[in-house]
C-alpha positions as CSV (number, residue, x, y, z in Angstrom):
1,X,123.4,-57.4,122.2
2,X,126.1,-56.8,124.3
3,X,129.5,-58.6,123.3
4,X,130.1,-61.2,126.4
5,X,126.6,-62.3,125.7
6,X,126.7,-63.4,122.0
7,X,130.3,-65.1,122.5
8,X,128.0,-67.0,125.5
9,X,125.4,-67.7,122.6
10,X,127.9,-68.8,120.2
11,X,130.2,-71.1,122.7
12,X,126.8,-72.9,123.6
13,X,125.5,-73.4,120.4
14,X,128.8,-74.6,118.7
15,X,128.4,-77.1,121.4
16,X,125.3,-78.5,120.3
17,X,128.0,-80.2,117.0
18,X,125.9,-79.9,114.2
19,X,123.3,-76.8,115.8
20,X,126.3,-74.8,116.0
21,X,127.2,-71.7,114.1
22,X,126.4,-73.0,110.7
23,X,122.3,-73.2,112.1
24,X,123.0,-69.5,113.5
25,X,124.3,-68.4,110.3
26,X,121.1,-70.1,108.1
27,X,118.8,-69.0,110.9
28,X,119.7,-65.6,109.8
29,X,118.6,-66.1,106.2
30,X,115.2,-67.6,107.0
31,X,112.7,-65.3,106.4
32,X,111.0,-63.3,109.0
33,X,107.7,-65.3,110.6
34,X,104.4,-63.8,112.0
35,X,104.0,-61.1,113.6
36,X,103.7,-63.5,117.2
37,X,107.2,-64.4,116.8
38,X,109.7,-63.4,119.9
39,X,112.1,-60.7,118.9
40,X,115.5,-62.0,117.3
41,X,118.3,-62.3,119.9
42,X,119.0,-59.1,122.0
43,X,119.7,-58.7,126.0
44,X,116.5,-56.8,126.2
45,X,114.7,-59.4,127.8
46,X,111.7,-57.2,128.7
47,X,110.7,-57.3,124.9
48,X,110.6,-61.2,125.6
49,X,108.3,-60.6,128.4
50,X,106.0,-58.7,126.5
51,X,105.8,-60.9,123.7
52,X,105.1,-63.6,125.9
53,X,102.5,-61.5,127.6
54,X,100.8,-61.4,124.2
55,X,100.5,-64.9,123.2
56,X,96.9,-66.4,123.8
57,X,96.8,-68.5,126.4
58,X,96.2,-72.2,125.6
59,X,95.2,-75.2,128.0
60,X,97.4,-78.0,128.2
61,X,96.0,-81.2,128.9
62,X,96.5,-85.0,129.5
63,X,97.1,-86.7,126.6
64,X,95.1,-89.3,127.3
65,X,92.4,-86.8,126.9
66,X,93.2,-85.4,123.8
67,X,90.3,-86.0,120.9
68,X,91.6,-87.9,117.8
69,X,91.6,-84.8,116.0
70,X,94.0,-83.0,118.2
71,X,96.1,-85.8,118.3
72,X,95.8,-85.8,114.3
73,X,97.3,-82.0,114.7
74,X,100.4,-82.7,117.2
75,X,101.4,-85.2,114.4
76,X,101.5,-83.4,111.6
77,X,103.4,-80.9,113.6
78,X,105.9,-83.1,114.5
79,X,106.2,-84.8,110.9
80,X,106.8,-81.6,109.8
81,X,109.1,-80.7,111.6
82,X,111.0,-84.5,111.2
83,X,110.8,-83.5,107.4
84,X,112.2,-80.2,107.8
85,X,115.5,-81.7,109.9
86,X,115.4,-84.2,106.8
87,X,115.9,-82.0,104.1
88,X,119.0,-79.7,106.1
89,X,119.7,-81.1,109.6
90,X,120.5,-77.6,110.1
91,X,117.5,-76.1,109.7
92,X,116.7,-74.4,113.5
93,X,113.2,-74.9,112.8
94,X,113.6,-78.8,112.8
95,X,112.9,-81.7,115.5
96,X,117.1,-82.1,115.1
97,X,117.4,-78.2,116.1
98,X,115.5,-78.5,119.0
99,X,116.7,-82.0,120.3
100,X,120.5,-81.0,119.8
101,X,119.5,-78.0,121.6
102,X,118.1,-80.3,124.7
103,X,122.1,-82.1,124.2
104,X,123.5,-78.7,124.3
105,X,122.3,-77.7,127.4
106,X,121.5,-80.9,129.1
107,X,124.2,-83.1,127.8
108,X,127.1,-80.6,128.5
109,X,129.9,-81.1,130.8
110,X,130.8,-77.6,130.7
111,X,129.1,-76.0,134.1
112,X,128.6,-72.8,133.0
113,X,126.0,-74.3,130.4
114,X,124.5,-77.5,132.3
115,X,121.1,-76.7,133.7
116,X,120.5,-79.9,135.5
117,X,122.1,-80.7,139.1
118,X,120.3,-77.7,140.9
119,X,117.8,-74.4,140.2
120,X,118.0,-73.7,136.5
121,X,116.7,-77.2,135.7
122,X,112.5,-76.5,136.3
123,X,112.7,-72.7,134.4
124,X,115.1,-74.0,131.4
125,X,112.7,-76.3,130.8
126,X,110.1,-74.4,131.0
127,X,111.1,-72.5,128.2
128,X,112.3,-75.2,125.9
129,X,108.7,-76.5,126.0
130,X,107.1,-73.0,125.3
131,X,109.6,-72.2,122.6
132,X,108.7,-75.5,120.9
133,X,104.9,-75.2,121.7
134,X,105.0,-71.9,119.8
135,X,106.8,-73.4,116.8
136,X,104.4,-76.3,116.0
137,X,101.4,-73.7,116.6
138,X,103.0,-72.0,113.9
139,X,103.8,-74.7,111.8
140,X,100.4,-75.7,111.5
141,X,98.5,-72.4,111.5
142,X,96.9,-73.3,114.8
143,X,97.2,-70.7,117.3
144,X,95.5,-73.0,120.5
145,X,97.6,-76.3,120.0
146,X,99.1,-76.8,123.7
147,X,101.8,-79.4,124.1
148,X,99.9,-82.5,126.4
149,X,101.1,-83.6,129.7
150,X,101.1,-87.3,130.4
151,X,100.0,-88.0,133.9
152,X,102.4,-90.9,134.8
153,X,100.8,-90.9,138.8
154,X,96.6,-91.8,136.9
155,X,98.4,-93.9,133.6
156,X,101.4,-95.2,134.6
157,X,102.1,-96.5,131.2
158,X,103.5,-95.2,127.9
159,X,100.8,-93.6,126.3
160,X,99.3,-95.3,123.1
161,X,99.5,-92.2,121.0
162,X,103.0,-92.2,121.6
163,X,103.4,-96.2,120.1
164,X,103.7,-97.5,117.1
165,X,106.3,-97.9,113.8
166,X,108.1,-95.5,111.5
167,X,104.4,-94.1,110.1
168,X,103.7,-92.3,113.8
169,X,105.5,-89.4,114.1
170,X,105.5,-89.6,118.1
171,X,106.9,-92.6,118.2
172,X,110.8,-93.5,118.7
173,X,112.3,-96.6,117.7
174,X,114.9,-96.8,120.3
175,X,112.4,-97.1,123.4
176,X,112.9,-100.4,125.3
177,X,109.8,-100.3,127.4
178,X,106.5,-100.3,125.4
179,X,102.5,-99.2,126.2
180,X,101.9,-102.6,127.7
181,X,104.6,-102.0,130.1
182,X,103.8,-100.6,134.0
183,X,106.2,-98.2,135.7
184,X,107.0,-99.4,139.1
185,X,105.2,-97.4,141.4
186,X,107.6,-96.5,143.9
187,X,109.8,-94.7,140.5
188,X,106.4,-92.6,140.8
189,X,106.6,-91.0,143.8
190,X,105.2,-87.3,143.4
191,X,104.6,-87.0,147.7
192,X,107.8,-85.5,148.7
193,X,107.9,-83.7,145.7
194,X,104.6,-81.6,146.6
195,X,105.6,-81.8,150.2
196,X,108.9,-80.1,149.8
197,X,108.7,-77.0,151.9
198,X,111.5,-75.1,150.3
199,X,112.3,-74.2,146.7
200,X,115.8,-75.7,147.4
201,X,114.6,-78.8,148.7
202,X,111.7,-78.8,145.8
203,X,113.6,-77.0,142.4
204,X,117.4,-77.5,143.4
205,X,119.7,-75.4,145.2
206,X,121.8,-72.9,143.8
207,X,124.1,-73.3,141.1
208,X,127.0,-70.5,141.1
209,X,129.9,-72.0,142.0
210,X,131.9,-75.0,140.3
211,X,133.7,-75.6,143.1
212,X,130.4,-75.7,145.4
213,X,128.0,-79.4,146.1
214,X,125.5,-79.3,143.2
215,X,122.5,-80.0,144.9
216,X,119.4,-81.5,142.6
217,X,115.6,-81.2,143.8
218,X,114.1,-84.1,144.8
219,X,111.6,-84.3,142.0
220,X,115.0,-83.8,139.6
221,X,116.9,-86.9,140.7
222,X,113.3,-88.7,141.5
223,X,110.2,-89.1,139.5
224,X,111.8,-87.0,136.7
225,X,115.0,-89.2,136.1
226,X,113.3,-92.0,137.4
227,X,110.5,-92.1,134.7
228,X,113.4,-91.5,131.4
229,X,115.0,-93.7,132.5
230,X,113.1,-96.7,132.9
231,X,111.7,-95.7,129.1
232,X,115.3,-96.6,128.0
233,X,116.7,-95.6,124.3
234,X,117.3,-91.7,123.2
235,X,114.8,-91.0,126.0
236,X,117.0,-92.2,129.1
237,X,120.0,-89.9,128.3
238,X,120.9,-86.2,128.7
239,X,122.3,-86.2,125.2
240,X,119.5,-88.0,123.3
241,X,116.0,-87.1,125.0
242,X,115.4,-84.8,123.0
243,X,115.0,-86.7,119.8
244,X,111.9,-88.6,121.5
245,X,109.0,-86.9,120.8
246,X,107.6,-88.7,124.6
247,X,110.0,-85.9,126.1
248,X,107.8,-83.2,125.5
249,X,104.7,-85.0,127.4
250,X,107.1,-85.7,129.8
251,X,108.2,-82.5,131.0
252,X,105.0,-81.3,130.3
253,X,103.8,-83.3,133.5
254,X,107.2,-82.2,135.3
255,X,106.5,-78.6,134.6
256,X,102.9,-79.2,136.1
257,X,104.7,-80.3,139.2
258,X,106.1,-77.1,139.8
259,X,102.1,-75.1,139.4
260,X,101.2,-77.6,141.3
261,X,103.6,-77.3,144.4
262,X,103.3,-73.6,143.8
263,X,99.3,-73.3,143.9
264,X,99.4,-75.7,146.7
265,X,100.5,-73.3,149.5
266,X,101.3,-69.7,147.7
267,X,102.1,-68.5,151.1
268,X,104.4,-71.1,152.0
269,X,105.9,-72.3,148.1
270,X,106.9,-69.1,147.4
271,X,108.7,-69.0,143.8
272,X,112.6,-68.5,144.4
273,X,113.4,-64.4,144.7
274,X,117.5,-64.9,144.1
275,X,118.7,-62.3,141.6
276,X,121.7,-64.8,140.5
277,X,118.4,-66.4,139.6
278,X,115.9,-64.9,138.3
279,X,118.4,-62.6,136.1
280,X,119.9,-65.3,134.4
281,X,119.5,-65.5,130.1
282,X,118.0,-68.5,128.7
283,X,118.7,-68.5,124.6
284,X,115.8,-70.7,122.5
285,X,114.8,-70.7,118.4
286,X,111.1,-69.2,117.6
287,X,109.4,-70.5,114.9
288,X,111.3,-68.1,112.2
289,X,114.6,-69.4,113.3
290,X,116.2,-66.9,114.9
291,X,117.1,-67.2,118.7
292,X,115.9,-65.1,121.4
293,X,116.5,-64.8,124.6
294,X,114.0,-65.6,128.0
295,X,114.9,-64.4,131.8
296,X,113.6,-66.6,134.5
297,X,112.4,-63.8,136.3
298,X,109.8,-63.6,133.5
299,X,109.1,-67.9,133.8
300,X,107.7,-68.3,137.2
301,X,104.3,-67.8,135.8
302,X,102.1,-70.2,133.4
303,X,99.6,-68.0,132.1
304,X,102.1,-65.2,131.4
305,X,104.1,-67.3,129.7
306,X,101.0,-67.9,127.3
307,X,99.5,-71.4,128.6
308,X,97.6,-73.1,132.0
309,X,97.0,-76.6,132.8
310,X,93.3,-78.2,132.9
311,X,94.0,-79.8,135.9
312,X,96.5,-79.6,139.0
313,X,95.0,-82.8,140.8
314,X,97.6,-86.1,140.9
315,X,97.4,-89.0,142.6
316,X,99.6,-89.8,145.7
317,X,98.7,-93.6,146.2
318,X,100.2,-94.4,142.5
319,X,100.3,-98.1,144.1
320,X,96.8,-98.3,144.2
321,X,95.7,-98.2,140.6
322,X,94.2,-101.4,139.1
323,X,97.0,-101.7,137.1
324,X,99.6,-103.0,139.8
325,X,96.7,-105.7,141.2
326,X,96.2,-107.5,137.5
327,X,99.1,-109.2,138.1
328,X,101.9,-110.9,140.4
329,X,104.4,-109.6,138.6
330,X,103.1,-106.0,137.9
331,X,102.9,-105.4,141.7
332,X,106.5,-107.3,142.7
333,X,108.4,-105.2,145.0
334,X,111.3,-107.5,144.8
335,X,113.3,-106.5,141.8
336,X,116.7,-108.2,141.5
337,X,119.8,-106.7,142.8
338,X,121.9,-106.0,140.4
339,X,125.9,-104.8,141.2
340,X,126.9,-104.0,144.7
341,X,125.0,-103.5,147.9
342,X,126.1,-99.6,149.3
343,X,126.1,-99.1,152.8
344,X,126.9,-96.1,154.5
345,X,127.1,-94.7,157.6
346,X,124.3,-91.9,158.8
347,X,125.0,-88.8,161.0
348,X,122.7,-86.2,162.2
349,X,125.2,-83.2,161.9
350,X,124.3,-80.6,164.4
351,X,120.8,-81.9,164.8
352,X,119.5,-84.3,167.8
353,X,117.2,-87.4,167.4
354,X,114.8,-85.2,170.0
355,X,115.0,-82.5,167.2
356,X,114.4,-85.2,164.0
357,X,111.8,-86.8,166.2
358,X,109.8,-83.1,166.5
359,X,110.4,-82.4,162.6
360,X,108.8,-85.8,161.5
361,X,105.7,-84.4,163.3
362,X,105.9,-80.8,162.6
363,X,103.4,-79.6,159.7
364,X,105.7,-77.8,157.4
365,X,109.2,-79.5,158.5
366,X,110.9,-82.2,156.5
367,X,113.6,-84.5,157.8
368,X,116.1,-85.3,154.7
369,X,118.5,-87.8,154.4
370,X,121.4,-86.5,152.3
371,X,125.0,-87.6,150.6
372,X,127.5,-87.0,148.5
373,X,127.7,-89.0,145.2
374,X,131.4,-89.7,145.0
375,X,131.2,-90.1,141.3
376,X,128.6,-90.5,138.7
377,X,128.2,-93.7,136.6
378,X,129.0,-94.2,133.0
379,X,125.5,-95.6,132.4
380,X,122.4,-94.3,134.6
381,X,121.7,-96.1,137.5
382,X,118.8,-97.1,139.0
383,X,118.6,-97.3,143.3
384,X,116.2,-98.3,146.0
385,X,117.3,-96.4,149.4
386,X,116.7,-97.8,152.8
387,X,117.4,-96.6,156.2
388,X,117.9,-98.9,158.7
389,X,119.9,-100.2,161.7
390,X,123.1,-102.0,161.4
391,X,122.8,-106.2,161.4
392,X,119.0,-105.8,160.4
393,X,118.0,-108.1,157.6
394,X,118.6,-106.8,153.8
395,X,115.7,-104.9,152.3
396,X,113.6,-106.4,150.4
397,X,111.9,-103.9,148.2
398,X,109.7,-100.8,148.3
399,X,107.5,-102.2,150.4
400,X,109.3,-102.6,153.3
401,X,109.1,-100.4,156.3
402,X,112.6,-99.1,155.4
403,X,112.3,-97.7,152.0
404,X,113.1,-94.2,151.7
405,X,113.1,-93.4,148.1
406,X,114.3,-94.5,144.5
407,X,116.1,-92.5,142.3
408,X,118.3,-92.7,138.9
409,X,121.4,-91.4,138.5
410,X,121.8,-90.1,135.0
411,X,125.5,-89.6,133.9
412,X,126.9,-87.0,131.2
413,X,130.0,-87.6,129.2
414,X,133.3,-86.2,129.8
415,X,133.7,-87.0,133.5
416,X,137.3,-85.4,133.4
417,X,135.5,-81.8,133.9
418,X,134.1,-82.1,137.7
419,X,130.7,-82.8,137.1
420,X,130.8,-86.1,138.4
421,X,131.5,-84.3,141.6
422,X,129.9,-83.4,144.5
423,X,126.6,-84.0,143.7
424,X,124.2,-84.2,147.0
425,X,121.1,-86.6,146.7
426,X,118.4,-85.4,149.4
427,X,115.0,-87.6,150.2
428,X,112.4,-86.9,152.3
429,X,112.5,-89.7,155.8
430,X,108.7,-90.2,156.6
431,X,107.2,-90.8,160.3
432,X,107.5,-94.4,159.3
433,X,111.2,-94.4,160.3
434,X,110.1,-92.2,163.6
435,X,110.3,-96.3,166.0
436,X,114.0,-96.4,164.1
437,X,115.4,-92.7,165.2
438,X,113.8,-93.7,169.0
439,X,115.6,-97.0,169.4
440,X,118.9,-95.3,170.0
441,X,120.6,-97.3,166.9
442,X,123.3,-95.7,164.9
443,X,121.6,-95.5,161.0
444,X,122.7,-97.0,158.2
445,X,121.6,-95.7,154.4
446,X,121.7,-99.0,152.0
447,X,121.5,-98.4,148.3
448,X,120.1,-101.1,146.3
449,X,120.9,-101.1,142.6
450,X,117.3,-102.0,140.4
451,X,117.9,-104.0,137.5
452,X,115.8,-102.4,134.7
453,X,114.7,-104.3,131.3
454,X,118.0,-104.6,128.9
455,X,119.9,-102.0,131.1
456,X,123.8,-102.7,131.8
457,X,124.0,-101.6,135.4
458,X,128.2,-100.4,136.0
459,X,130.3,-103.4,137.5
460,X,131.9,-100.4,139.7
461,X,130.6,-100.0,143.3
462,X,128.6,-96.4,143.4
463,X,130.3,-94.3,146.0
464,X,129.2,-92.4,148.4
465,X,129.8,-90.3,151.5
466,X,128.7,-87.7,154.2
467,X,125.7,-89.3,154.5
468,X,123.4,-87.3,157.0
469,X,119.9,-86.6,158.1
470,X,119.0,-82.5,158.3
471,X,116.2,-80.4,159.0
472,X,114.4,-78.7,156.1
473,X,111.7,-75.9,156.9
C-alpha cells in the first residue's frame, strides 16, 4: 500500500473517535475469515474487483416480503453483531464499527472525507451496504442473506419488523415516528428522481474542489434526507444513522433508485465516466476485520458487486395509496409553518422564458430551479418550495398548483470548516408552472419551513441566494 494512502486510511479512521487506530490495530489480530473474504487493505483494487466478481449473487427484496424465517436470520445477525460491539466497542466486526464508520464518512466536516453533498454519495453507499451484507452472511453461515429494501413509495410506513422494544434487534429506541405513522407523501417524491436526465442532476455533481458549489442530486437532498429525517432519533443525523438498524433498509431502497434510473433508459442514464470518479478509493471492514479497499469504477454494477433486486417497479402516485384517504388528517396538505417564510428572487440566467417554455415540453429536458444555501442549520430542516408570482396568495401546502418540491436540509457539526457553504439545492419545475413562466411575471421561490413531530426547527431565517431556473439535458 502505497504511503499517502494508508496516512488517508488512518486520518479517516481516527476520525471515527472510538473506530480509530485502536480498531485498526485489533483488526489486525483477528484471525483470518473464509476464504470469501476481500483481501486486507492494499491499493490493488483490481483484487477487490475480483473478489467481488466471486461472491454469489443474492436477491434483495422488500422487507415487507420477507418470510418470518428470513426475518428470524437478519435478527440474529444483527444481535450478534450488537453483542460483539458489547463485549469491545472496538471490535470492527460490530454494529458500533460499522455505524461509527457511517459518522466517519458521513458526519465529517473535513471535505476531503465527506461523501454527501455531490457524486460520491450513491457509490459510497453502495459499498457500505455490501461490505455489511457480506459480514452478517458470514456471521451466520448463510451465504444468500441479502440486506431488504423497504419500499417507502408501496408502504409508506415504518416497517413492523423494524418496531418493537429492547428484545428486537432492528429496532432503535431513539425513533420519534412509529409503524402506525404515515410519511407525507409529497417527502416521497421518487418522479424527478427517475426523470433526471443527467447523472449530475440525478447522483450529484462533482466534488473536487473545496472552494467549488457542492451540488447534491435531487434524490440526495429529497426523498433520501426527506425520509431520515422525518424518522427522527439516531436515524435523522449524519453522525448517528448508522446505529439504526432501519438505515440499512433504507438505503437499500435508495441504492435501488439508482438500478432503477439506470435500467430505465441505458442509452440515455449512462453511469458517470469521470476518472476523478471512478478512480477514487473507498476503505470498508470485511467480515475478518481487516479493511479493504473498493474503487467506484468497480460499483456501477449490482450483480458484479454480488447482488440484484427482485423488483425495479415503484410507484409515482405515492398520494394515491389507501393509506392517505383513511383519514383527514393522514391526507392534510396544510402542515403548520414553523420559523420564517423565505422568499427569494428567481432569474433565468442566460436562458429565455421561450427557451424554459420549449424544455417543459421537450422529452428528455428538465427545467431546474436552483440556489445557494447561504448556510446550513444546526438542526435539519424541513421545506416545502413554491414558485410563484410576487403578491399571489401564500402557499398553502403540497397540493397547490405552486409546489415545487420538499426537501430536508441535514446539517454536520463543525460549521467553522466551509461545509455550510455553497451548497446548491436543484428541483425539477413541472409543466404545471408552464401558465406562470407565460404570464410575463418576475418569479419568486418561497420556502416554507414543515413542522415535523417533536422537531426544534432553528429560530434563524434559512438564507438563500442566486436563485435561478436552468436547462438540464
Amino acid at each position: 500500500m502505497q504511503a499517502s494512502s494508508r496516512r488517508a486510511f488512518l486520518r479517516q479512521t481516527i476520525a471515527a473517535g472510538a473506530f480509530g487506530s485502536a480498531a485498526f490495530a485489533l483488526s489486525r489480530a483477528l484471525p483470518l475469515a473464509a476464504q470469501s473474504s476481500p483481501p486486507v487493505l492494499d491499493d490493488n483494487a483490481a483484487r477487490t474487483r475480483d473478489w467481488l466478481a466471486s461472491r454469489r449473487v443474492v436477491t434483495r427484496r422488500n422487507v415487507a416480503d420477507l418470510s418470518a424465517a428470513e426475518l428470524t436470520l437478519l435478527r440474529d445477525g444483527i444481535r450478534i453483531l450488537r453483542e460483539r460491539s458489547a463485549a469491545n466497542p472496538l471490535d470492527p466486526r460490530g454494529w458500533y464499527a460499522y455505524a461509527q464508520l457511517h459518522s466517519a464518512f458521513c458526519g465529517t466536516n473535513t471535505y476531503e472525507d465527506q461523501v454527501h453533498y455531490g457524486w460520491f454519495f450513491l457509490p459510497w453507499h453502495r459499498g457500505y451496504l455490501i461490505a455489511l451484507e457480506q459480514l452478517l452472511q458470514e456471521t451466520v453461515a448463510e451465504p444468500q442473506l441479502a440486506l431488504p429494501y423497504w419500499d417507502w413509495t408501496t408502504s409508506p410506513q415504518i416497517p413492523v419488523a423494524y418496531a418493537g422494544g429492547p428484545d428486537n434487534p432492528l429496532s432503535d429506541p431513539t425513533r420519534i415516528m412509529q409503524p402506525a405513522d404515515i410519511i407525507p407523501w409529497d417527502l416521497l417524491a421518487v418522479g424527478p428522481v427517475l426523470r433526471a436526465p443527467t447523472w449530475n442532476s440525478f447522483g450529484g455533481h462533482p466534488r473536487v474542489d473545496p472552494a467549488a458549489p457542492q451540488i447534491e442530486g435531487c434524490m440526495e437532498q429529497g426523498c433520501h434526507n426527506n425520509t431520515h429525517n422525518w424518522m427522527g432519533g439516531n436515524i435523522a443525523s449524519f453522525s448517528g444513522a448508522g446505529y439504526d438498524p432501519i438505515f440499512h433498509t433504507h438505503h437499500g431502497q435508495i441504492d435501488r433508485l439508482w438500478a432503477a434510473w439506470r435500467t430505465a433508459d441505458p442509452s440515455n442514464h449512462p453511469n458517470p465516466s469521470d476518472p476523478r470518479l471512478l478512480e477514487k478509493r473507498f476503505f470498508f471492514y470485511g467480515p475478518d476485520g481487516h479493511p479493504f479497499v473498493i474503487r467506484v469504477g468497480d460499483l456501477l454494477d449490482p450483480e458484479a458487486c454480488g447482488y440484484r433486486f427482485d423488483s425495479l417497479a415503484f410507484n409515482l402516485n405515492v398520494r394515491a395509496l389507501p393509506a392517505y384517504r383513511d383519514s383527514a388528517e393522514k391526507v392534510r396538505d396544510d402542515f403548520v409553518p414553523a420559523g420564517e417564510v423565505v422568499r427569494t428572487p428567481v432569474t433565468f440566467g442566460d436562458s429565455t422564458r421561450k427557451e424554459l417554455l420549449a424544455a417543459l415540453g421537450a422529452p428528455r429536458a428538465r427545467v431546474i430551479l436552483q440556489f445557494d444555501r447561504k448556510q446550513l442549520p444546526i438542526h435539519p430542516y424541513c421545506v416545502r418550495i413554491y414558485l410563484r408570482a410576487p403578491g399571489e396568495p401564500a402557499p398553502s401546502g403540497p397540493a397547490d398548483p405552486r409546489f415545487v418540491g420538499t426537501y430536508t436540509y441535514l446539517p454536520i457539526p463543525g460549521l467553522e470548516l466551509g461545509l455550510d457553504r455553497h451548497c446548491v439545492t436543484q428541483l425539477e419545475v413541472t409543466d404545471k408552472h408552464a401558465a406562470l413562466l407565460r404570464s410575463g411575471s418576475p418569479l419568486v421561490a418561497t420556502l416554507v419551513p414543515v413542522q415535523l413531530r417533536d422537531r426544534v426547527i432553528p429560530p434563524q431565517t434559512l438564507e438563500v441566494r442566486n436563485a435561478s431556473l436552468r436547462i438540464d439535458a
